[in-house]
C-alpha positions in Angstrom: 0.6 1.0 10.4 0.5 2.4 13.6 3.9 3.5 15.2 4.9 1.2 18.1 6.7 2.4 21.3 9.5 0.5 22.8 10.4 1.0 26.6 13.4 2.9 26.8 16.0 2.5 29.6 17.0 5.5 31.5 18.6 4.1 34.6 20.6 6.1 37.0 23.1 4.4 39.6 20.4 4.3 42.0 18.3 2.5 39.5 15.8 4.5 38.5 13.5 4.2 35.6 11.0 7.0 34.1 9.3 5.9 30.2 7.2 8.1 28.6 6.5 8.4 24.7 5.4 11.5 22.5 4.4 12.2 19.0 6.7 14.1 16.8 5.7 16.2 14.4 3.1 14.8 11.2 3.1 11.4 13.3 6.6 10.2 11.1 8.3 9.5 14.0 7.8 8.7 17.3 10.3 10.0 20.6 10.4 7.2 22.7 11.1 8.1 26.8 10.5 11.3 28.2 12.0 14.6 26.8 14.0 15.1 30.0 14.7 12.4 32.3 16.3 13.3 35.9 17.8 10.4 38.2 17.7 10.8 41.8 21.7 12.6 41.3 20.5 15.2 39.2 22.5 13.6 36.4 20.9 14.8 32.7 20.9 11.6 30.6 22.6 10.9 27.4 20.0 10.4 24.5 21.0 8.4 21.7 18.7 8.5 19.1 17.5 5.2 16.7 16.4 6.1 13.3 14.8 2.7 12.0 11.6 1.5 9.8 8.4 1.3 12.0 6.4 0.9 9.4 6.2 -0.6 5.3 9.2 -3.3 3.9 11.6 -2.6 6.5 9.8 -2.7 9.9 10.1 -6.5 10.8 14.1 -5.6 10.6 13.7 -2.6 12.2 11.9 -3.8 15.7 14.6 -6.5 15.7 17.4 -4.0 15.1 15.8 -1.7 17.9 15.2 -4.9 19.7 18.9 -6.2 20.3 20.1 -2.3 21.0 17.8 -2.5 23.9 19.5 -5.4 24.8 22.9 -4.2 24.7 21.9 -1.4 26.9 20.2 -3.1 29.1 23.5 -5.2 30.2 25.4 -1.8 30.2 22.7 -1.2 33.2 21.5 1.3 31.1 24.3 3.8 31.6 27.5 5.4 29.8 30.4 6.9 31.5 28.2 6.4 34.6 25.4 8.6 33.2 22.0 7.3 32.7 20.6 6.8 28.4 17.7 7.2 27.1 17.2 5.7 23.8 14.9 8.0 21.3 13.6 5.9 18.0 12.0 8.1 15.2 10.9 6.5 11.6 13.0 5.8 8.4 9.7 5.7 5.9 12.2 7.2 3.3 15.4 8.7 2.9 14.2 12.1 2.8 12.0 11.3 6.0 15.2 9.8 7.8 17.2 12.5 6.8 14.9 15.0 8.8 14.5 12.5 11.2 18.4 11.9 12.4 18.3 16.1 11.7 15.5 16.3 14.5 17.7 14.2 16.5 20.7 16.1 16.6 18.9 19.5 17.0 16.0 19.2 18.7 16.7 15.6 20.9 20.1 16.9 21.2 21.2 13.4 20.9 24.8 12.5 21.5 24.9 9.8 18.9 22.5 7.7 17.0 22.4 4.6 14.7 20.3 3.8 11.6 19.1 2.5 8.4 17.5 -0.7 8.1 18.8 -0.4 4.4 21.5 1.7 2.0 19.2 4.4 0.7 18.3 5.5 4.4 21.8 5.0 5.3 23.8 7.0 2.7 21.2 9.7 3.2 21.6 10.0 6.7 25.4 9.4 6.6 25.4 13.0 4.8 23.5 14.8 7.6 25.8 13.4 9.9 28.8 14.9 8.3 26.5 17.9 7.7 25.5 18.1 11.8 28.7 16.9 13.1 27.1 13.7 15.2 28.4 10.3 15.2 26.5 7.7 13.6 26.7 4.1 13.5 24.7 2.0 10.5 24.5 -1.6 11.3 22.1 -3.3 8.5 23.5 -1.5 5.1 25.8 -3.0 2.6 26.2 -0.2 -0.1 30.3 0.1 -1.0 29.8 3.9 -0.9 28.9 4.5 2.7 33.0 3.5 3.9 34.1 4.1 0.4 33.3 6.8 -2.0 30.6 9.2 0.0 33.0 7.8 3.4 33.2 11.3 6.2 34.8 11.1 9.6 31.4 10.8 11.4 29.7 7.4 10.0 31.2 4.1 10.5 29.3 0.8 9.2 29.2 -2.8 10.9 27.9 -4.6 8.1 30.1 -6.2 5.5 29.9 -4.9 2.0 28.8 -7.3 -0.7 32.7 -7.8 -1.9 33.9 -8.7 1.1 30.8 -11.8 1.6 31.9 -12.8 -1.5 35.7 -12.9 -1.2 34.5 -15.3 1.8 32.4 -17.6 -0.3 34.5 -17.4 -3.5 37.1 -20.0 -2.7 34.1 -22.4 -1.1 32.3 -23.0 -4.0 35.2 -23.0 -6.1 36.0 -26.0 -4.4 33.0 -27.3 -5.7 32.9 -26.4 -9.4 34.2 -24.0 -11.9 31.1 -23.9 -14.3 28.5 -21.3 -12.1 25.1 -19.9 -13.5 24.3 -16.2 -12.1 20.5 -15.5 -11.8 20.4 -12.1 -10.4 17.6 -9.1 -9.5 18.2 -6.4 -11.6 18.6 -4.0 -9.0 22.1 -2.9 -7.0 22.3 -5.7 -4.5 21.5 -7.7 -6.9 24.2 -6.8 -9.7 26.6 -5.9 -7.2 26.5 -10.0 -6.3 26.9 -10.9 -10.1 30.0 -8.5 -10.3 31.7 -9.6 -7.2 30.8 -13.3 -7.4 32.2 -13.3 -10.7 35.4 -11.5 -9.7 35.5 -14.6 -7.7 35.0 -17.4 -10.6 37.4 -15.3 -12.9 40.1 -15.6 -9.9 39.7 -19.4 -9.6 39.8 -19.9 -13.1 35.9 -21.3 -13.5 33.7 -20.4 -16.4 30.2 -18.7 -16.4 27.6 -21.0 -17.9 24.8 -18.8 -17.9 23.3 -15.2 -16.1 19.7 -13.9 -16.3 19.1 -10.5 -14.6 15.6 -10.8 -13.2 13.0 -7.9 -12.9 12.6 -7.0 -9.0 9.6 -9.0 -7.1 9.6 -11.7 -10.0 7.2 -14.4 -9.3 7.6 -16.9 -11.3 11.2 -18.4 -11.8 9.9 -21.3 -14.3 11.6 -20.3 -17.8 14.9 -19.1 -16.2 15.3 -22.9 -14.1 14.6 -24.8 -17.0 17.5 -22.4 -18.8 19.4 -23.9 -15.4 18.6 -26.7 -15.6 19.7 -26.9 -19.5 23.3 -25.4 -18.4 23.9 -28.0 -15.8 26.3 -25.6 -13.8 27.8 -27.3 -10.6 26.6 -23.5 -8.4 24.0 -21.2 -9.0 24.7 -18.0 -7.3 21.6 -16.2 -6.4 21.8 -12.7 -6.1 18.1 -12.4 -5.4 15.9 -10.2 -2.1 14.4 -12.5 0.3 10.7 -12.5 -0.7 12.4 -13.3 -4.9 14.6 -16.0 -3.1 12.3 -17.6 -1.4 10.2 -17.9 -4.8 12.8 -19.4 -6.3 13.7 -21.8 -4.0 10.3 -23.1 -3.7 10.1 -23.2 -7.7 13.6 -25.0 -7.6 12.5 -27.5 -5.2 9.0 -28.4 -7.4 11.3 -28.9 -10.2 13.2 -31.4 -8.6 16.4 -29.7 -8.2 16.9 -29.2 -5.0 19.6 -31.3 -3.4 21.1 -31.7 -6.8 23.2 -28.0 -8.0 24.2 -26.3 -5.1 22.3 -22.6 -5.0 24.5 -19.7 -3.3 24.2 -16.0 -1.8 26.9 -14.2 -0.3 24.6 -12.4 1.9 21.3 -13.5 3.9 19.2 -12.6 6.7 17.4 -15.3 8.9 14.1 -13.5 8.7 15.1 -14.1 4.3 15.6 -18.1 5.3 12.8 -18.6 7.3 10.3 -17.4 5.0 11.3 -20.1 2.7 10.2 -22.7 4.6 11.5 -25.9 5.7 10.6 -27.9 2.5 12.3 -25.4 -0.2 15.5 -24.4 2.1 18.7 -25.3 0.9 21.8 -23.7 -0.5 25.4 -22.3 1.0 24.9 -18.6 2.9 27.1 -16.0 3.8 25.8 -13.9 7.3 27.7 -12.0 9.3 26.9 -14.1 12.6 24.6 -17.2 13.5 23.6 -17.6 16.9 24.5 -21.6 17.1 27.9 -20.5 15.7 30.0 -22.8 18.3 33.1 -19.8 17.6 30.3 -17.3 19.1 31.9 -15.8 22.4 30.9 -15.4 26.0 29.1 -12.0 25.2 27.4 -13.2 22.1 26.8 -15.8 24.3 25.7 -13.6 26.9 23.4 -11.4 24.4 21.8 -15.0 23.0 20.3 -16.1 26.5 19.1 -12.4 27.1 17.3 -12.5 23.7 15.9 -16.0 23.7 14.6 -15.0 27.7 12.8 -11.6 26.4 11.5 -12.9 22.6 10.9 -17.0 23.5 13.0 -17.4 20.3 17.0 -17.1 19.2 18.1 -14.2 17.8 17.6 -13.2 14.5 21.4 -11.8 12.6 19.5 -8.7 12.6 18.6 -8.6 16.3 22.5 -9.4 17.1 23.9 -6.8 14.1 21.5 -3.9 16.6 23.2 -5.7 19.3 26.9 -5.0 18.4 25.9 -2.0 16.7 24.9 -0.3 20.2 27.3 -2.5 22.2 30.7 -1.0 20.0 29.1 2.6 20.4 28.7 2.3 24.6 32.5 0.8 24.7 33.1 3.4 21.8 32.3 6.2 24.2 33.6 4.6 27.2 36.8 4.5 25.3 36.8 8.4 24.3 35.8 9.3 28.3 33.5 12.2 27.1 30.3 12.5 24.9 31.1 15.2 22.7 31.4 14.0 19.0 35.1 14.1 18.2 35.6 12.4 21.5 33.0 9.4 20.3 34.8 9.2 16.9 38.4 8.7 18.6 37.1 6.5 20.7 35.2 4.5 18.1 38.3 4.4 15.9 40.6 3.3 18.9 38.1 0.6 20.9 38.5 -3.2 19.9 35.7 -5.4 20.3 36.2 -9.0 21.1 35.3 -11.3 18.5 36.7 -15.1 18.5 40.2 -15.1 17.4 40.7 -12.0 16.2 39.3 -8.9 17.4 37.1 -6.5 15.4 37.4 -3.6 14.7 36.3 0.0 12.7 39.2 0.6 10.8 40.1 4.6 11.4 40.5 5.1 7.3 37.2 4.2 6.3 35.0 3.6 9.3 34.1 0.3 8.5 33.9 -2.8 10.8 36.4 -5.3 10.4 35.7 -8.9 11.3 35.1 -12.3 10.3 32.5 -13.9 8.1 30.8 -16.7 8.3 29.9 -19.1 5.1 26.5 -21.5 6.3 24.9 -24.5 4.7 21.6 -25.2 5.3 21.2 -28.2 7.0 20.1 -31.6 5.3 17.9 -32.8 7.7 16.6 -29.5 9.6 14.9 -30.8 12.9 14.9 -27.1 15.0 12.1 -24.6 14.3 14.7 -22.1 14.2 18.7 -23.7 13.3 18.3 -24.4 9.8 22.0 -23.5 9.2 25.5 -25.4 9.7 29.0 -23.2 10.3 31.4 -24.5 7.1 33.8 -21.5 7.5 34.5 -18.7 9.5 37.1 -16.1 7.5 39.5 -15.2 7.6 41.5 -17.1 10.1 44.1 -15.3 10.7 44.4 -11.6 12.0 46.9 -11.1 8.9 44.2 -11.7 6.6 41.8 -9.3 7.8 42.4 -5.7 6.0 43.0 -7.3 2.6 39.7 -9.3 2.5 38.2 -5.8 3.4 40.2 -4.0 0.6 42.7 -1.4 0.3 42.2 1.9 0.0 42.4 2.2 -3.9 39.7 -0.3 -4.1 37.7 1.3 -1.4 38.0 4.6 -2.7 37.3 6.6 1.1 39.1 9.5 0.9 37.9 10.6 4.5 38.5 14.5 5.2 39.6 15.1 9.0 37.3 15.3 11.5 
């Protein structure tokens, strides 16, 4: 696949705007915007450099990533502590690739900060060249426990929620409706990490587990392990299954008749994941970090939602809004520090508050990780929008109270962050 270039904003006060692109070394990655941009003051811009997928599994979520960070810096008028940013996007192909990438960044872009990983293998390996290079770096779109817990460092914080936290959010839900659930999950991390946490959450409620299949990775055919389902007559199926396996299964469940009739649920989705289902097969109870008809959504998300849906002719994808907030909290991040050297960004990062509904959001200073709510979806029974298949049942927590403990304490984290 061919790399694509995005336009990069490099605006200085007097508004003005130089793009260029160039080819970085084996065509692996791509530097997009000039290599040195000078506005009409003189002023030397900030770089921030992007390190996500352009090409293979990952690049649909990468362009939207990229996608809603140009957005965010577009209504910063493209500056930072009134100094015009150019935004330089190099390739993720695999972790040893983004490791040398977001290493290229820092030494030969001189960036001041970057964010990346359109998934936890590229994250946790460039979370360790950030420690190793001193630069902050923001992942938006990775759910592995270990980057804010075990392999935590002072330089990486995460806005993502983990997969325990999604599921401490559904938990009580579908507890509400039944205590017998059947597990039918990839055999894979995500995957088991959703059968372990999900049934953390039936043992709590007191429910029993009528059933679990691990399933190989891109199964195709779900036919013997529904009719095992359909045998156990669970009142949930959790689903701890990747989109293109999911959507499989729905389709398969729906065909068999079931759909409509056992509730099927995943702590964590993406919209991209939903709509490749289709509108026939989709049903079950989601948990996403936001949803752009959320009515709780505030003036900025509100803000960021008519920018989007101007610019793409569509609503924005959770992906599009998690590159959004991702680039959004590092501009207020380094707003809040006042300078743009590294342990300046990291005390500002730990110390800015984002609004977010009722309770404001946060990266919590022990662990680096993003602290706000979650949202439990349902898709609609009667979907009649090309795009809002999913209905709000709960945003959690709802108080500010309940916040850290439905992120975990630090024994159950495990970070054990050195000092910066």
């Amino acid at each position: 696949m061919k790399d694509k270039e995005i336009s990069p904003l490099a605006i200085s006060r007097r508004g003005l705007l130089t793009t260029a692109g160039r080819a970085v070394a084996g065509g692996a990655a791509l530097s997009v915007g000039s290599p040195f941009i000078l506005s009409a003051r003189g002023e030397v811009p900030a770089k921030i450099g992007l390190v996500f997928a352009k090409q293979g599994t990952w690049t649909e979520q990468g362009e939207l990533l990229v996608n809603g960070a140009n957005i965010a810096l577009e209504q910063a008028k493209g500056q930072v502590l009134g100094r015009p940013v150019q935004l330089v996007w190099y390739d993720e192909p695999s972790p040893q690739a983004a490791q040398q990438n977001l290493q290229k960044l820092a030494e030969e872009e001189k960036v001041i900060a970057a964010l990346g990983g359109t998934n936890s293998g590229t994250a946790l390996a460039m979370s360790a060249v950030a420690r190793r290079v001193k630069i902050p770096f923001i992942t938006p779109n990775a759910a592995a426990r270990e980057i804010t817990g075990k392999e935590c460092n002072p330089y990486t914080f995460r806005v993502l929620t983990t997969t325990s936290v999604a599921s401490r959010a559904m938990g009580p839900y579908l507890a509400s409706l039944g205590k017998k659930w059947y597990f039918i999950c990839a055999s894979y991390a995500y995957g088991q990490d959703v059968y372990t946490e999900m049934k953390k959450q039936l043992e709590e409620a007191g429910g029993t587990e009528v059933g679990s299949d691990k399933t190989p990775l891109g199964t195709a055919d779900f036919s013997s392990f529904l009719l095992k389902i359909r045998q156990a007559k669970p009142d949930v199926i959790v689903a701890g299954l990747p989109g293109g396996d999911l959507s499989a299964f729905l389709k398969q469940f729906a065909d068999m008749g079931l759909k409509g009739k056992i509730p099927v649920a995943c702590p964590i989705i993406g919209d991209s994941d939903l709509w490749s289902i289709g509108q026939d097969a989709a049903t079950g109870i989601y948990g996403k970090p936001w949803h752009f008809s959320d009515p709780t959504n505030t003036a900025a998300d509100k803000s960021f939602i008519d920018a989007y849906q101007a610019k793409y002719k569509k609503p924005p994808a959770d992906k599009a809004w998690l590159g959004w907030f991702s680039m959004r909290s590092l501009l207020l991040g380094i707003e809040q520090g006042k300078a743009t050297d590294a342990a300046a960004i990291v005390r500002g990062l730990e110390t800015a508050r984002f609004e977010d509904g009722a309770i404001p959001a946060y990266y919590r200073e022990w662990d680096h990780q993003m602290l706000r709510r979650s949202l439990v979806l349902k898709v609609k029974d009667k979907i009649t929008d090309k795009w809002d298949w999913l209905d709000v049942l709960k945003v959690t927590p709802e108080r500010a109270a309940d916040l850290e403990p439905q992120f975990g304490t630090r024994d159950e984290v495990g970070c054990k962050m050195e000092a910066l």
